[in-house]
MDAnalysis code that builds the backbone (N, CA, C; Angstrom):
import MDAnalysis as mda
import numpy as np

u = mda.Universe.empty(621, n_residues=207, atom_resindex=np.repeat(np.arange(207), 3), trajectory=True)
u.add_TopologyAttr("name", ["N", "CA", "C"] * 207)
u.add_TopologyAttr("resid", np.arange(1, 208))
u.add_TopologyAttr("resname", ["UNK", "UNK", "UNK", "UNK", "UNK", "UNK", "UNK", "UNK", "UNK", "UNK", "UNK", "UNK", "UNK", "UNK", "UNK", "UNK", "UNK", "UNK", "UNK", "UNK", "UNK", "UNK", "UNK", "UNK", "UNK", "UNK", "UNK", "UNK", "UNK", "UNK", "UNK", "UNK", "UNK", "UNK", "UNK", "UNK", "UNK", "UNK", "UNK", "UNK", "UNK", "UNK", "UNK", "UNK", "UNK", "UNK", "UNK", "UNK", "UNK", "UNK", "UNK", "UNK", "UNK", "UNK", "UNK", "UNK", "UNK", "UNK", "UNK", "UNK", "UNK", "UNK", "UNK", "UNK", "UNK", "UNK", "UNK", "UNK", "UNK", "UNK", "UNK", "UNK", "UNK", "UNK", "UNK", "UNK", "UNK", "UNK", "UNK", "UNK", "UNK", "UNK", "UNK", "UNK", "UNK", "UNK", "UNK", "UNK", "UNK", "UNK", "UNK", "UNK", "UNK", "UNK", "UNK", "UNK", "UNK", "UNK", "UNK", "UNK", "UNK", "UNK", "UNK", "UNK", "UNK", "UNK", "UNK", "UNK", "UNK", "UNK", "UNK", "UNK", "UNK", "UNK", "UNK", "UNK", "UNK", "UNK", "UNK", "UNK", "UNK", "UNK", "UNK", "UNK", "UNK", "UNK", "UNK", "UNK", "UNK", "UNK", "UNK", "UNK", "UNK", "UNK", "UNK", "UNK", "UNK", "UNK", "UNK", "UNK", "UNK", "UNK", "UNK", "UNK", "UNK", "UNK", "UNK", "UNK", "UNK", "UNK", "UNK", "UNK", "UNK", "UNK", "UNK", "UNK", "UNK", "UNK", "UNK", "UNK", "UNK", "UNK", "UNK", "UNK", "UNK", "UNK", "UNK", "UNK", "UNK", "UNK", "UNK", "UNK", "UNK", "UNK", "UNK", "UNK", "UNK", "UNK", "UNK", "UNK", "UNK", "UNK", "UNK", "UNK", "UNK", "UNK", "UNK", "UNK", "UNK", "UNK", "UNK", "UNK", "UNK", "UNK", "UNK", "UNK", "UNK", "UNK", "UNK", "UNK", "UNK", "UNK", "UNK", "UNK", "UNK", "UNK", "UNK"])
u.atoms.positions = np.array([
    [17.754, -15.576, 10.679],
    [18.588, -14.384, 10.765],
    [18.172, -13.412, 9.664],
    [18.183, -12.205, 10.007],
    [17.426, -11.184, 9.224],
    [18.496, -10.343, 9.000],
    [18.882, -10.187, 7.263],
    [19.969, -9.675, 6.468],
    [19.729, -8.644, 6.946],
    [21.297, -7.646, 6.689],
    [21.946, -6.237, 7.489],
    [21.414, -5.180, 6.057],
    [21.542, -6.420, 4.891],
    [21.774, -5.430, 3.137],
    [20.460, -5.449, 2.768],
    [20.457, -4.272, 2.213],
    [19.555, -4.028, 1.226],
    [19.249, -4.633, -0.280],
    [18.251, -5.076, -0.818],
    [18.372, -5.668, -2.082],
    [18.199, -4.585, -2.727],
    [19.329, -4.991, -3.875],
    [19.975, -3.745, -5.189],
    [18.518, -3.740, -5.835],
    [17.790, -4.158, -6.004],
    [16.442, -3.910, -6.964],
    [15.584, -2.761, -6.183],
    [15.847, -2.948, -4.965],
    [14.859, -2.167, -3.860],
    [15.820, -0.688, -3.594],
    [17.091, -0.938, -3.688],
    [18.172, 0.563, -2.766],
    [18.030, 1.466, -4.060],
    [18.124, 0.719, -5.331],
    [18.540, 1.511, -6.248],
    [17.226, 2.566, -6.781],
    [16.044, 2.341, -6.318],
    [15.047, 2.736, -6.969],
    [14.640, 3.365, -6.217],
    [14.880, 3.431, -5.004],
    [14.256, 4.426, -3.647],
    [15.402, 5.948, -3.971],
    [14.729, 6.695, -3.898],
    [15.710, 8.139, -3.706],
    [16.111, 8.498, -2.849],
    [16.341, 7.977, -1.414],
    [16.945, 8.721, -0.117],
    [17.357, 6.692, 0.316],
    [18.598, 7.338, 1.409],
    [18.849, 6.662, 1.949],
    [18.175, 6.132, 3.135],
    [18.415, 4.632, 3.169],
    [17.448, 3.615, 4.279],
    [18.190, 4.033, 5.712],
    [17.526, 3.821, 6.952],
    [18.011, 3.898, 8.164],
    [18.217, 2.226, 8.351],
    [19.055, 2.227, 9.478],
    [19.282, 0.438, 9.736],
    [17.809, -0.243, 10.217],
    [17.216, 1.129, 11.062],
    [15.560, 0.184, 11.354],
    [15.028, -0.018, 10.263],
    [14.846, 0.896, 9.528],
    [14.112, 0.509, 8.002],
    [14.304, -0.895, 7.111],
    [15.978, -0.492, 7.164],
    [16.128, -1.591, 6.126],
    [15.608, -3.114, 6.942],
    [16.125, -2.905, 8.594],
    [15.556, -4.258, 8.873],
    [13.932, -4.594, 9.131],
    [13.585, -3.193, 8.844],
    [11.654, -3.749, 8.612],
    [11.515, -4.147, 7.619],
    [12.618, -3.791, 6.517],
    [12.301, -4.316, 4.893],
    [12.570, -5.592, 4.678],
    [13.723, -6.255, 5.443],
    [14.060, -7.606, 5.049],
    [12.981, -8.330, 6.246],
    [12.555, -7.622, 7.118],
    [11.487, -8.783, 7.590],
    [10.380, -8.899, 6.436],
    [9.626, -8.563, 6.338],
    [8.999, -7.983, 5.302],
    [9.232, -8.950, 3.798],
    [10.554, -9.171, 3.242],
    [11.366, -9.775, 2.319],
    [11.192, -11.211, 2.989],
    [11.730, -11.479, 4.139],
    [11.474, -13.515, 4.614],
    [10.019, -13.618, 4.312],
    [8.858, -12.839, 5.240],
    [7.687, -12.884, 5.019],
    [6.900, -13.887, 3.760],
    [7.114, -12.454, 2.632],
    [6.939, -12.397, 1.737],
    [7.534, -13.595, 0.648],
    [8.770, -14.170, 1.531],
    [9.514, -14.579, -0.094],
    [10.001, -16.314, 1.062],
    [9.788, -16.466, 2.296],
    [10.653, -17.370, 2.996],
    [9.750, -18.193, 4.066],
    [8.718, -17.098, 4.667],
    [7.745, -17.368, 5.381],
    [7.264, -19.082, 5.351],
    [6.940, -19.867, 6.068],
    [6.926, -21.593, 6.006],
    [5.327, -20.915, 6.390],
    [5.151, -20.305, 7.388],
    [3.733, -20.373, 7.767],
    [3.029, -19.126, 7.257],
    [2.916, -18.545, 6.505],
    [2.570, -17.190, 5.663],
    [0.712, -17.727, 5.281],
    [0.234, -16.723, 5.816],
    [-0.880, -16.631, 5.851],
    [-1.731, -15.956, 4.034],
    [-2.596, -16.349, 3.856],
    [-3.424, -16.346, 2.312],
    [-4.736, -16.103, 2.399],
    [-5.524, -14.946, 2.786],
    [-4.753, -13.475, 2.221],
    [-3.712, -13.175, 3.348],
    [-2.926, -12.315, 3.130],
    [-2.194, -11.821, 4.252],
    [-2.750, -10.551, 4.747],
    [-2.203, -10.502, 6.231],
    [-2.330, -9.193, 6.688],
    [-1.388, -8.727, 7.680],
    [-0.786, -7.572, 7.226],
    [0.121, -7.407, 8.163],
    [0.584, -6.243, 8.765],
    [0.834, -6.014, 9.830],
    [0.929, -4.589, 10.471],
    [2.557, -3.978, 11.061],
    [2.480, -2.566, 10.026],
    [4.241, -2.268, 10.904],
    [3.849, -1.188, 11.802],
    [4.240, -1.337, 12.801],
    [4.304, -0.519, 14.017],
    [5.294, 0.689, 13.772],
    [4.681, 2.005, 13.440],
    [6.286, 2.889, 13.277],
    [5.696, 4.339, 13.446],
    [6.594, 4.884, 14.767],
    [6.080, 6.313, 15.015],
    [6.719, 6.865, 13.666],
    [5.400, 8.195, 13.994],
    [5.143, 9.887, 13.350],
    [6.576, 10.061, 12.687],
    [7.468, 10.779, 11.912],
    [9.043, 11.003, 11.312],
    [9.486, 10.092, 11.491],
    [9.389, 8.315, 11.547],
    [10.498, 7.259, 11.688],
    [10.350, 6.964, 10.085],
    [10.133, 7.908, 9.173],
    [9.821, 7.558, 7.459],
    [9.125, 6.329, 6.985],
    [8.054, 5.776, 7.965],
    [7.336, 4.844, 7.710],
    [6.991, 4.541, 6.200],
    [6.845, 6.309, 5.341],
    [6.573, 5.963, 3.908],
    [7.619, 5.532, 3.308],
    [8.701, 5.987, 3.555],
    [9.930, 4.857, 2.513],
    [9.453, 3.965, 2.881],
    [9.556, 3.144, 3.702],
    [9.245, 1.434, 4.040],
    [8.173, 1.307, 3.154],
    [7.079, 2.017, 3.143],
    [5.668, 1.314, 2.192],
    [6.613, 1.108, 0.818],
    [7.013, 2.364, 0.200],
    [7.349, 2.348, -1.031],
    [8.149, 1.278, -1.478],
    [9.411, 1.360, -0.374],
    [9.880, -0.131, -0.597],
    [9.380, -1.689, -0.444],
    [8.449, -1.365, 0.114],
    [7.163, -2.706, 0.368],
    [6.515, -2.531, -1.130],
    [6.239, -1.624, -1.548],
    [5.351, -1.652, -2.896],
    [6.812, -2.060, -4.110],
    [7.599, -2.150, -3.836],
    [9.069, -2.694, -4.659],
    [8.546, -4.047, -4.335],
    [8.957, -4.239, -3.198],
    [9.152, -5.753, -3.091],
    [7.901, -6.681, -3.662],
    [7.318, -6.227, -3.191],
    [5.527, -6.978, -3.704],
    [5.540, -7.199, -5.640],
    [5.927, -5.799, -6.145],
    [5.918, -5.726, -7.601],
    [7.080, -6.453, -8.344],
    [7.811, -7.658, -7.335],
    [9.075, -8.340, -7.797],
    [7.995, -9.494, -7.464],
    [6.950, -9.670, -6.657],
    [6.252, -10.750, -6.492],
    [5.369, -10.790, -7.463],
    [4.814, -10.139, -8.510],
    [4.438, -10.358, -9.304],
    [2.478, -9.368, -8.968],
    [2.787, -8.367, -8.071],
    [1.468, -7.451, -7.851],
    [1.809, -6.277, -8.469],
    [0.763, -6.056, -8.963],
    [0.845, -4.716, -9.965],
    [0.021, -3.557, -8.972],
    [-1.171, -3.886, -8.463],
    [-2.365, -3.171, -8.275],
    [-2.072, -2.626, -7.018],
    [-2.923, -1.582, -6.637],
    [-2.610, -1.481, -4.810],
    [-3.223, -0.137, -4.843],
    [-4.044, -0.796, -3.317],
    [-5.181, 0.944, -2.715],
    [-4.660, 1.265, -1.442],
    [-4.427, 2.520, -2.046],
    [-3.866, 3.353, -0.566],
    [-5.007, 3.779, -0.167],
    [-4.926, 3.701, 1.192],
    [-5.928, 4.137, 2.077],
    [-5.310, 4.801, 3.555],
    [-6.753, 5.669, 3.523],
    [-6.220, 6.362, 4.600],
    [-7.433, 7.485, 5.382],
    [-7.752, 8.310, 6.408],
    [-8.799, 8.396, 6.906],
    [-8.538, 9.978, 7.264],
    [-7.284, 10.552, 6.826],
    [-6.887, 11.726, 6.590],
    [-6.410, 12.498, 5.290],
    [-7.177, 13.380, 5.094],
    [-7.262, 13.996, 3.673],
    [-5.395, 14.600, 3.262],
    [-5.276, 14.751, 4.982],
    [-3.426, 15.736, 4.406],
    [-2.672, 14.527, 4.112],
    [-2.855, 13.168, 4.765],
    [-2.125, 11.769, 4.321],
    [-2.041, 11.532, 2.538],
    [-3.433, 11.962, 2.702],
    [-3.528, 11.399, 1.196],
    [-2.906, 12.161, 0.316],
    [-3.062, 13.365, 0.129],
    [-2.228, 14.310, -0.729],
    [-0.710, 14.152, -0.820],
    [-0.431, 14.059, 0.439],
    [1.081, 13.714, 0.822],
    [1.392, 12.714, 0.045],
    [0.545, 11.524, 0.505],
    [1.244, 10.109, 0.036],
    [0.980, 10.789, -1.647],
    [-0.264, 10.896, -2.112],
    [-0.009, 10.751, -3.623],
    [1.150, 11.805, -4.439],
    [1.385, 12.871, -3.610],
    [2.724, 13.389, -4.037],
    [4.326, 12.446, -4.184],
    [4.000, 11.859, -3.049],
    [5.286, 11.090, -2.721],
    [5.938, 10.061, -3.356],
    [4.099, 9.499, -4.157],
    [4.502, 8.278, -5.002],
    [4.458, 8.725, -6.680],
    [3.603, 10.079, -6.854],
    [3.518, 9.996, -8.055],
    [4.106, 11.310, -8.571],
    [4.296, 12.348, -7.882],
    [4.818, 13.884, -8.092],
    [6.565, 13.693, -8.300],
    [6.985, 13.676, -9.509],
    [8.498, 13.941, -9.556],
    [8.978, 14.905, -9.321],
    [8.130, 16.230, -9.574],
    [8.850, 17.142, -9.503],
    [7.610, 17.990, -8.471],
    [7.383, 17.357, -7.368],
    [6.731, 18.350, -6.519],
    [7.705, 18.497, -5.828],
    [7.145, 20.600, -5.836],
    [7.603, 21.077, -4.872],
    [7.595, 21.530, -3.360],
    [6.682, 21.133, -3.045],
    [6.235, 21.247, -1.570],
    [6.096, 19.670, -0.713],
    [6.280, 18.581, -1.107],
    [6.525, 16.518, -0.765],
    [7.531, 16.303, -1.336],
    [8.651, 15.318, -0.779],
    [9.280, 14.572, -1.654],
    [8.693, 13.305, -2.588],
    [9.339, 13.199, -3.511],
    [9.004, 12.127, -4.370],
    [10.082, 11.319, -3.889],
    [9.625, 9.865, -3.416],
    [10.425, 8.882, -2.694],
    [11.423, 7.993, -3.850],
    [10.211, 7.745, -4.576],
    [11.077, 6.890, -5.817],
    [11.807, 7.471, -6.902],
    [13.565, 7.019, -7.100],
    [14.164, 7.129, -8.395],
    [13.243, 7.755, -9.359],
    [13.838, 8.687, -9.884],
    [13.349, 8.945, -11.267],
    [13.362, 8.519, -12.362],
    [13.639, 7.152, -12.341],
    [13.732, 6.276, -13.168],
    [13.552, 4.866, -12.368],
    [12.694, 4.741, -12.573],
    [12.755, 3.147, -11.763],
    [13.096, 2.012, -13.012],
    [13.362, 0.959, -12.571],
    [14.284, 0.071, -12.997],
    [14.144, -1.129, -12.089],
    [13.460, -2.555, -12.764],
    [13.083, -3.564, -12.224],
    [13.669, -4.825, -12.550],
    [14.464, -5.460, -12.583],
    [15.334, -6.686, -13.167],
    [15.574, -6.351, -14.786],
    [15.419, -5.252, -14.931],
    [16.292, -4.645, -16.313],
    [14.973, -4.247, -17.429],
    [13.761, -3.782, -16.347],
    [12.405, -3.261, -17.155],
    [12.414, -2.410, -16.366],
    [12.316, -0.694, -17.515],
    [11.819, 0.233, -16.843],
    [9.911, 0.186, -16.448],
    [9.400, 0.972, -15.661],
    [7.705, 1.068, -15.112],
    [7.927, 2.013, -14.740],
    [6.546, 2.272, -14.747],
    [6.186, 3.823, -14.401],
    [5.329, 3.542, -12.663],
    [5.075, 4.537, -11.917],
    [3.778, 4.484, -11.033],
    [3.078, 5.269, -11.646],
    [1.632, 4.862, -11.602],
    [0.908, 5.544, -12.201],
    [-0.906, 5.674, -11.104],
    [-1.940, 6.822, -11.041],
    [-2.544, 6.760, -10.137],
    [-4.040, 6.256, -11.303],
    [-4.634, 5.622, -10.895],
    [-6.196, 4.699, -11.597],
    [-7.145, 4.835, -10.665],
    [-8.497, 4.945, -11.509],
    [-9.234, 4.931, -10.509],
    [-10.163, 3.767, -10.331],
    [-9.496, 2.750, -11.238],
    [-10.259, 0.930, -11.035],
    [-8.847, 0.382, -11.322],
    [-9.487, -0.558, -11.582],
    [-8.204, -1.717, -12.023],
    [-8.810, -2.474, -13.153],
    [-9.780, -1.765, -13.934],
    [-10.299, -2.990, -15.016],
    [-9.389, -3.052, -16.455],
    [-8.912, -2.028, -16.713],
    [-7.691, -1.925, -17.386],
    [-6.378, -1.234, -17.343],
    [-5.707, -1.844, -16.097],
    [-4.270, -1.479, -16.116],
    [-3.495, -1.771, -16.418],
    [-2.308, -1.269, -16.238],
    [-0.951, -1.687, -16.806],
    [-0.392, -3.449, -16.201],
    [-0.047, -3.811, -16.810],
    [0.638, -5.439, -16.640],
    [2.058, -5.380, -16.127],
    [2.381, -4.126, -16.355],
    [3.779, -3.802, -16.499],
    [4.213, -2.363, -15.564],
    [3.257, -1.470, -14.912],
    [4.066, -0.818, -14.459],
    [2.898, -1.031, -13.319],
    [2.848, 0.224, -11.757],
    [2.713, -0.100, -10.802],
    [1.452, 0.979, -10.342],
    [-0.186, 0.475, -10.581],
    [-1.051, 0.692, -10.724],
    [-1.223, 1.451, -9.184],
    [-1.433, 2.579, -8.361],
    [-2.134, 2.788, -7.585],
    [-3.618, 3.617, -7.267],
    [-4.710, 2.754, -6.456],
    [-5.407, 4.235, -6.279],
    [-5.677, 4.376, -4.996],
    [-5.934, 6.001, -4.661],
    [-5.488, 6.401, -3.721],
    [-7.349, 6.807, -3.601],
    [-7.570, 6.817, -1.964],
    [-9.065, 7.204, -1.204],
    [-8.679, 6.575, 0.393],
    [-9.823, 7.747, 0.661],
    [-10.181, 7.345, 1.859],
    [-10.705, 6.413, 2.530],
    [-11.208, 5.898, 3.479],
    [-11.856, 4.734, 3.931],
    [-13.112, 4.886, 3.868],
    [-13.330, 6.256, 4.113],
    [-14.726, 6.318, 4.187],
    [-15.493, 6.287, 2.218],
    [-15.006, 6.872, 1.391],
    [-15.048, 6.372, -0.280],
    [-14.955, 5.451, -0.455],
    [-14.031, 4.585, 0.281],
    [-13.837, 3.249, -0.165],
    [-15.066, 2.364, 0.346],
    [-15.811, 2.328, 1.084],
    [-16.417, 2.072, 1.814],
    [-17.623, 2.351, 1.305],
    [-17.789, 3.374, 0.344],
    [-19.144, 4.303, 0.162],
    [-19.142, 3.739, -1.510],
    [-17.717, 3.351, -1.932],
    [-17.733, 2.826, -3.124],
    [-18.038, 1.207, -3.669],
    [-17.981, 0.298, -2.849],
    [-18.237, -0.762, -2.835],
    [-20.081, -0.712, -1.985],
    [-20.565, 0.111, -1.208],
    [-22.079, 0.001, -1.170],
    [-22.420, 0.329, -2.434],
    [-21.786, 1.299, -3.053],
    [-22.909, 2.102, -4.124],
    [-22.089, 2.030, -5.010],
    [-21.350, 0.977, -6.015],
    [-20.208, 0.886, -7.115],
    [-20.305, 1.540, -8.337],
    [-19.750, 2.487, -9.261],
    [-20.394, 3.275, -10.021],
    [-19.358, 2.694, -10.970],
    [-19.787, 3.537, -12.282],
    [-19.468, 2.696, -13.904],
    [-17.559, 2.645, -13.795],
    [-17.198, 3.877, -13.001],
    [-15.719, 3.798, -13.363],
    [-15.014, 3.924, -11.970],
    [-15.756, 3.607, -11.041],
    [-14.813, 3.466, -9.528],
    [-14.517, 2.148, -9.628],
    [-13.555, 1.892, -8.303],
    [-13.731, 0.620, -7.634],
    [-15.130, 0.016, -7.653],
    [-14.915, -1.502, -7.520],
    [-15.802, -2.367, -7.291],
    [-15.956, -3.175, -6.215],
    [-16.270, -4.542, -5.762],
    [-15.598, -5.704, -5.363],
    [-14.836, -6.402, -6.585],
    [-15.917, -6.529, -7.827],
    [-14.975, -7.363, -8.440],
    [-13.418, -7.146, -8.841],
    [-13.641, -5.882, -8.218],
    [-11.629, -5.209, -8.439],
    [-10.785, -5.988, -7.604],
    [-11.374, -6.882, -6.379],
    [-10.792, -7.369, -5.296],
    [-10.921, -8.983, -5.100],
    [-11.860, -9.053, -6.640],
    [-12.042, -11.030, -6.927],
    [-10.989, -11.382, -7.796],
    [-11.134, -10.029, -9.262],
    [-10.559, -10.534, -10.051],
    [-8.916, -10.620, -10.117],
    [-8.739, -9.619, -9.625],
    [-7.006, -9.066, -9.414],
    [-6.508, -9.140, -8.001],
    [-5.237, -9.751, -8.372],
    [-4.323, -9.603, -6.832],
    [-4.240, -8.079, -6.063],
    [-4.980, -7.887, -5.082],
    [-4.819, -6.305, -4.822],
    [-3.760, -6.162, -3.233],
    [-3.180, -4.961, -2.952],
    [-2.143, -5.037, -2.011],
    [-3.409, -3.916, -1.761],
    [-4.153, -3.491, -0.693],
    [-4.294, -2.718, 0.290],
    [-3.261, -2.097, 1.001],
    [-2.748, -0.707, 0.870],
    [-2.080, 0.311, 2.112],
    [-2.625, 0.548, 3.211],
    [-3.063, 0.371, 4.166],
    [-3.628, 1.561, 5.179],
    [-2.639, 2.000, 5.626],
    [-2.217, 3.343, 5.590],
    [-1.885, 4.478, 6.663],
    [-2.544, 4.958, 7.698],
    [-1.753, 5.278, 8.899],
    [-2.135, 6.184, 9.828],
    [-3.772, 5.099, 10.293],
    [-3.817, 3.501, 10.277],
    [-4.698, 2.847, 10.308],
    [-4.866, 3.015, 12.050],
    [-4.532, 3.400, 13.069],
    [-4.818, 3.862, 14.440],
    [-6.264, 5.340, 14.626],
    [-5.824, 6.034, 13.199],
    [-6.791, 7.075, 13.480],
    [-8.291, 6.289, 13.063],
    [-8.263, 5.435, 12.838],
    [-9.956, 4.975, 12.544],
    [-10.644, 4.427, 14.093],
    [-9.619, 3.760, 14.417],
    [-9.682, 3.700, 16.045],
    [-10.329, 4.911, 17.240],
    [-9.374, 6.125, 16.968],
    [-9.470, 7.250, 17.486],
    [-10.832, 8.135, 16.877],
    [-10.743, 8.432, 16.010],
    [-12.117, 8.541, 15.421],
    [-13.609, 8.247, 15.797],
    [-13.330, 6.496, 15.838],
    [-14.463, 5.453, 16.477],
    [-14.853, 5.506, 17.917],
    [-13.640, 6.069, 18.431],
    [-14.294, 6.082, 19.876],
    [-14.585, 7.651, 20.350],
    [-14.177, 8.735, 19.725],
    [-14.223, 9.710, 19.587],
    [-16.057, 10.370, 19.589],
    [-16.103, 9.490, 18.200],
    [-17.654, 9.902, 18.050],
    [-18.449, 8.471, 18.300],
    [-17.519, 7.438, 19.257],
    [-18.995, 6.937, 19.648],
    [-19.538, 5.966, 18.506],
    [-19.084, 5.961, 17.930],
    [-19.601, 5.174, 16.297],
    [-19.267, 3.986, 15.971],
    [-19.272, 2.711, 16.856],
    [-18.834, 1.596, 16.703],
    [-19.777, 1.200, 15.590],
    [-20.951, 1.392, 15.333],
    [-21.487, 0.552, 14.207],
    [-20.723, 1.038, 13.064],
    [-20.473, 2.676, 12.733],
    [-19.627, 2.259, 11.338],
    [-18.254, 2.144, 11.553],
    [-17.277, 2.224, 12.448],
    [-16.205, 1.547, 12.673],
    [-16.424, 0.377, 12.179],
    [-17.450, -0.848, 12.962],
    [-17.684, -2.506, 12.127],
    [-18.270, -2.205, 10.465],
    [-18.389, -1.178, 10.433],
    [-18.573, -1.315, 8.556],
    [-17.734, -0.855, 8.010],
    [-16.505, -0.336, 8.382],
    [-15.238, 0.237, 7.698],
    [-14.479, -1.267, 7.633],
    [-14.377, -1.697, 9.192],
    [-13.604, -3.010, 9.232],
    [-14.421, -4.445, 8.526],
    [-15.323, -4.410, 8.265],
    [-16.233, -5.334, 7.819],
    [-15.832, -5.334, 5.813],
    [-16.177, -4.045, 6.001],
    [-15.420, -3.855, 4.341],
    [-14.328, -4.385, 3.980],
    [-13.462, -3.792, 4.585],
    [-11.670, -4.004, 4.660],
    [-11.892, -5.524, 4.546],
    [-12.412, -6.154, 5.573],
    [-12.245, -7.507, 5.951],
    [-12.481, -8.429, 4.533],
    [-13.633, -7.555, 4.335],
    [-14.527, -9.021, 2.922],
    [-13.685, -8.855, 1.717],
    [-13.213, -7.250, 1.004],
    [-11.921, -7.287, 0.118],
    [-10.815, -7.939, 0.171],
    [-10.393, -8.149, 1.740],
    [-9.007, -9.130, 1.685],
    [-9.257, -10.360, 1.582],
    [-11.089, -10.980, 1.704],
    [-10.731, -12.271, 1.534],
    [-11.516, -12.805, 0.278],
    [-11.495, -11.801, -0.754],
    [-12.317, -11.612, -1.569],
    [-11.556, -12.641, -2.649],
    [-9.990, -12.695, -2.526],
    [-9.421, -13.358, -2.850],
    [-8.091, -13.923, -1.959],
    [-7.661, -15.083, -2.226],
    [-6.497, -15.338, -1.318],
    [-5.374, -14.892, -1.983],
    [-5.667, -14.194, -2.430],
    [-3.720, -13.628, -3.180],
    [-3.701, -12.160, -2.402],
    [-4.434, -11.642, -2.595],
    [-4.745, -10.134, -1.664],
    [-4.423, -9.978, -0.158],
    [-3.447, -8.049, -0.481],
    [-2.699, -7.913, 1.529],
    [-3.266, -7.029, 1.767],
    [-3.124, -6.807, 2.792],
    [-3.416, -5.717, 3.682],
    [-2.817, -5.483, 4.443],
    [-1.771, -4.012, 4.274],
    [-1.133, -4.263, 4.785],
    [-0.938, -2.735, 5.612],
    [-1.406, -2.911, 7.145],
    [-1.299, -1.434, 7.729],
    [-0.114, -1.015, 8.424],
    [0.128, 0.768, 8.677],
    [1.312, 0.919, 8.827],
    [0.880, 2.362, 10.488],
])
């Protein structure tokens, strides 16, 4: 049975109110994560959620729940440049004026304040607050062929527990058949694939 409530660590830190679908994508999400008997290592997992159903609260509150599991790190991804701006407003802009900023202005974690903050590796981040970096698929992709002194790596995806975002993960689909391009479609997904199992603590988790 999949709880009606929201967990106070997760309601209090989000800035807008949950819809009842939401909250119950969040507590699936919560058994998964925290109850699951057969839970898969790495995980991967996909939420199904049309265009305005606020699919990004749910991430944000997915990036709550995960950072009570003890993940700091996490790459948003995505294959549209207006996604990306958006999302990185959403998670890191307090006071933008043209996106909402989803999270409390004060976040607050079992009685530790953290910050979100945007990186562009993970070789020295925070332990303590909630590391993201944000690129496309196709960078991401272009960054692990050709790894440079201060991007991503693989070893960003051996050494550290990493949560993968994909957004809007259907347009790589549309794209692929669009132009015909199944060989680098299998090298976008081939990528994706070898980072999540680069380690078994690492999600992926598309929306």
């Amino acid at each position: 049975i999949i709880s009606t409530k929201i967990e106070t660590d997760i309601k209090k830190n989000l800035k807008f109110e949950l819809r009842d679908y939401q909250i119950k994508a969040i507590n699936r999400f919560n058994y998964y994560i925290n109850d699951y008997p057969k839970r898969l290592s790495p995980a991967h997992l996909y939420f199904q959620m049309a265009t305005g159903s606020g699919k990004t609260l749910v991430m944000a509150a997915n990036i709550l729940q995960l950072y009570k599991k003890g993940y700091r790190n996490f790459v948003f991804i995505t294959t549209l440049e207006n996604i990306l701006i958006k999302t990185k407003e959403n998670f890191i802009n307090k006071s933008s004026e043209n996106y909402k900023y989803l999270f409390s202005n004060t976040i607050n974690i079992e009685g530790s304040e953290l910050e979100i903050k945007e990186v562009k590796n993970f070789k020295n981040t925070s332990e303590t607050d909630i590391n993201i970096h944000f690129t496309s698929i196709h960078s991401l992709h272009s960054s692990m062929k050709q790894p440079s002194e201060y991007g991503l790596s693989e070893d960003d995806f051996v050494n550290k527990d990493i949560v993968m975002i994909m957004d809007e993960s259907h347009h790589i689909n549309v794209e692929t058949k669009k132009n015909n391009q199944l060989e680098i479609f299998n090298n976008w997904e081939s990528t994706i694939g070898q980072l999540l199992e680069a380690n078994p603590m690492n999600f992926l988790i598309e929306y």
